[in-house]
GUTORVEX-365152 format. One record per residue (C-alpha): residue number from 1; residue in one letter; x, y, z. Coordinates in pm, 1 decimal. Layout:
BEGIN
<pt><baba>NUM</baba><rovo>a</rovo><xx>X</xx><yy>Y</yy><zz>Z</zz></pt>
...
***
This chain:
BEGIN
<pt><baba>1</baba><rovo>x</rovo><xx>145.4</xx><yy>-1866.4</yy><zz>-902.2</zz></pt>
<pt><baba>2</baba><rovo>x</rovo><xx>-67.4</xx><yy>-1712.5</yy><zz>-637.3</zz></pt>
<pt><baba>3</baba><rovo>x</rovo><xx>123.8</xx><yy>-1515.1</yy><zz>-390.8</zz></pt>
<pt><baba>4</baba><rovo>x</rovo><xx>61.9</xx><yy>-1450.5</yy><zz>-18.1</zz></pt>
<pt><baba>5</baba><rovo>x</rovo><xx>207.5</xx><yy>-1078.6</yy><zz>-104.0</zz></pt>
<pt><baba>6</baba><rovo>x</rovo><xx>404.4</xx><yy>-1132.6</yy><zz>312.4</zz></pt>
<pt><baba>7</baba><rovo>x</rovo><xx>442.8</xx><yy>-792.0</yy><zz>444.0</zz></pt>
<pt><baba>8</baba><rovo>x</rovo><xx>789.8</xx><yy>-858.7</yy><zz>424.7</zz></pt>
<pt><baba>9</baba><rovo>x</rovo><xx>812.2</xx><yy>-846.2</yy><zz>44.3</zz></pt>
<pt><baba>10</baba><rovo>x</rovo><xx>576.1</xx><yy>-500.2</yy><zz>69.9</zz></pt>
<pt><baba>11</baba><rovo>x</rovo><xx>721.8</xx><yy>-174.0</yy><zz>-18.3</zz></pt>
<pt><baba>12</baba><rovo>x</rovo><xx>589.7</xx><yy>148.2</yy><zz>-30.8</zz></pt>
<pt><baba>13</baba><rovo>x</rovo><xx>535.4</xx><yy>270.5</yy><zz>-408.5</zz></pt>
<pt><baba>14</baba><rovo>x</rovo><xx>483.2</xx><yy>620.8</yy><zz>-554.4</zz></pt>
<pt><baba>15</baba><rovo>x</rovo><xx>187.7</xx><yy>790.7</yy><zz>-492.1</zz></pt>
<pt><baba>16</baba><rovo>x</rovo><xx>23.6</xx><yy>628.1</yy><zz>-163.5</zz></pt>
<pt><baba>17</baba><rovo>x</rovo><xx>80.1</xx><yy>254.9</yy><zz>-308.2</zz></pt>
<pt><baba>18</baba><rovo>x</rovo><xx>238.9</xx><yy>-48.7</yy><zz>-194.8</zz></pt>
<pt><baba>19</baba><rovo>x</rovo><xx>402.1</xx><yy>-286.1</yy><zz>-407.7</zz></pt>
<pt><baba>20</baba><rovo>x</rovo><xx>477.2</xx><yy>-637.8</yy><zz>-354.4</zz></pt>
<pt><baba>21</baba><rovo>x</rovo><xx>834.4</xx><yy>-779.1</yy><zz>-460.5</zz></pt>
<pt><baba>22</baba><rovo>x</rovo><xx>767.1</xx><yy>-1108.4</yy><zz>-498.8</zz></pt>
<pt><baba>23</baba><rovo>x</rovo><xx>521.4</xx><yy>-1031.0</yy><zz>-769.1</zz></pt>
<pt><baba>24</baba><rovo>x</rovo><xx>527.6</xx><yy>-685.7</yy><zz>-872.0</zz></pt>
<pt><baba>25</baba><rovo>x</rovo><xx>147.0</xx><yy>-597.3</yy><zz>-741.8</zz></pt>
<pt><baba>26</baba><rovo>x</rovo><xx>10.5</xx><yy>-327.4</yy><zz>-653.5</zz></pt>
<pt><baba>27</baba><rovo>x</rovo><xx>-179.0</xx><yy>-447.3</yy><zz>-303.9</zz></pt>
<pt><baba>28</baba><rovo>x</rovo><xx>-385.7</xx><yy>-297.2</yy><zz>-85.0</zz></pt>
<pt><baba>29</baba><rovo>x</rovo><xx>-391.7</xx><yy>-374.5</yy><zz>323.9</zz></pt>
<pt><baba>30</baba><rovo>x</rovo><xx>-691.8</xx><yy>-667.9</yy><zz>265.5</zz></pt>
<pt><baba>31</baba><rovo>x</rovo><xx>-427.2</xx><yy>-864.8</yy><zz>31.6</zz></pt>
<pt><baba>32</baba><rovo>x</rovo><xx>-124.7</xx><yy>-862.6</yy><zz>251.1</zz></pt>
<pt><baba>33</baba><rovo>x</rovo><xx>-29.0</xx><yy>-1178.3</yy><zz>491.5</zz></pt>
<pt><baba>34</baba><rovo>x</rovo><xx>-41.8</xx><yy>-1143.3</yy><zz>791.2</zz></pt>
<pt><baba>35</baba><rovo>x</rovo><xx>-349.6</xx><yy>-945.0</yy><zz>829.6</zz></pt>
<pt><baba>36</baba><rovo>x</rovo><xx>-305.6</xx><yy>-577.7</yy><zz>851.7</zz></pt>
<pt><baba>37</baba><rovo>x</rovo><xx>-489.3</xx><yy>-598.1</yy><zz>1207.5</zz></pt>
<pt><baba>38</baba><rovo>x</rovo><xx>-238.1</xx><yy>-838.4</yy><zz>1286.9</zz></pt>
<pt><baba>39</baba><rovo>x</rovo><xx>67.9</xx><yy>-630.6</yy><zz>1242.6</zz></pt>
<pt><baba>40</baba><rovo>x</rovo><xx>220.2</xx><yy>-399.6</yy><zz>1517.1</zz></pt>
<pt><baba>41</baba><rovo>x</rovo><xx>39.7</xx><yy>-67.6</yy><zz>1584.8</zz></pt>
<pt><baba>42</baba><rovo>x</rovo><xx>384.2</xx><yy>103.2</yy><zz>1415.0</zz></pt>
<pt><baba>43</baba><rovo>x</rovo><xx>366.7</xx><yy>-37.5</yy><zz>1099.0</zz></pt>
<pt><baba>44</baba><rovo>x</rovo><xx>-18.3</xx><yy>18.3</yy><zz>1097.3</zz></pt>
<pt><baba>45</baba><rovo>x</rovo><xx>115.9</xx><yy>365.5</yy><zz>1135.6</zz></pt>
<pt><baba>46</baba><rovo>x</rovo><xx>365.9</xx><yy>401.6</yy><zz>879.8</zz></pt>
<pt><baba>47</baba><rovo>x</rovo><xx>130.2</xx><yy>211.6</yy><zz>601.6</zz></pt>
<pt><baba>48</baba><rovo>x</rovo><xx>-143.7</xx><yy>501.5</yy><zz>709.3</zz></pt>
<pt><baba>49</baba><rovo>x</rovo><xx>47.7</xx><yy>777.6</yy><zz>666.4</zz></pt>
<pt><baba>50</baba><rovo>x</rovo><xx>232.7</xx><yy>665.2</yy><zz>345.6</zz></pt>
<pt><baba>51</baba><rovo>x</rovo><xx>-167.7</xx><yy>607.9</yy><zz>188.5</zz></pt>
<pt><baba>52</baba><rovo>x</rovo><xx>-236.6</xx><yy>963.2</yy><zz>313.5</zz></pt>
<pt><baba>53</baba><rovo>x</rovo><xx>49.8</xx><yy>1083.2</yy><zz>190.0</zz></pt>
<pt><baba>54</baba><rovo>x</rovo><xx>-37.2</xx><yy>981.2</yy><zz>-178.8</zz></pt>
<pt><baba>55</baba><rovo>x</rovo><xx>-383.3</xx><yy>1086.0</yy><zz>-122.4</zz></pt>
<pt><baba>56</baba><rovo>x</rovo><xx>-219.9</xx><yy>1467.3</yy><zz>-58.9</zz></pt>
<pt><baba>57</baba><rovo>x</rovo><xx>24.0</xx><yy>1451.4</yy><zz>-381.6</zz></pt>
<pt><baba>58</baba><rovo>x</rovo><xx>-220.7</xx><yy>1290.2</yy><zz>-604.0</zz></pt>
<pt><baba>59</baba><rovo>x</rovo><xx>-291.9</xx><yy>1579.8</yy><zz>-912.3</zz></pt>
<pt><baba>60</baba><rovo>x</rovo><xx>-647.1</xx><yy>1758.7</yy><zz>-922.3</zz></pt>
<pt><baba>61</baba><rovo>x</rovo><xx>-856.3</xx><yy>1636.3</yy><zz>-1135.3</zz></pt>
<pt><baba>62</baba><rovo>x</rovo><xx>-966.4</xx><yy>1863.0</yy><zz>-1457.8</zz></pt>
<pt><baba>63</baba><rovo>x</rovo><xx>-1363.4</xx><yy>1950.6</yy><zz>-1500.6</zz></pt>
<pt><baba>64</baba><rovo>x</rovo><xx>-1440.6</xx><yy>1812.8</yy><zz>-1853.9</zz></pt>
<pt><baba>65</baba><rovo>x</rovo><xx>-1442.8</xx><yy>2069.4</yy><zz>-2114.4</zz></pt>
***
């Protein structure tokens, strides 16, 4: 099954990610339906600042030994 991953199945997910309930994906803003230009300029918003907001948590990453 191949699916559309509708921004109304699209959650937000830990860490910056959004997660598709239909199938369980991880998806980014070029595999949603409709196109993310397509949606309102508030949900643009919210989608941006949940990203961001993953990008600040995320851990440091260690130098290699």
């Amino acid at each position: 099954m191949n699916c559309p991953h509708h921004i109304q199945w699209v959650v937000p997910a830990a860490q910056g990610l959004h997660q598709c309930l239909q199938c369980f994906e991880v998806v980014a803003k070029k595999d949603i339906t409709p196109k993310f230009e397509e949606l309102g300029a508030e949900l643009q918003r919210r989608w941006d600042a949940h990203e961001a907001s993953g990008a600040k948590a995320a851990p440091a990453a260690r130098p290699a030994p």
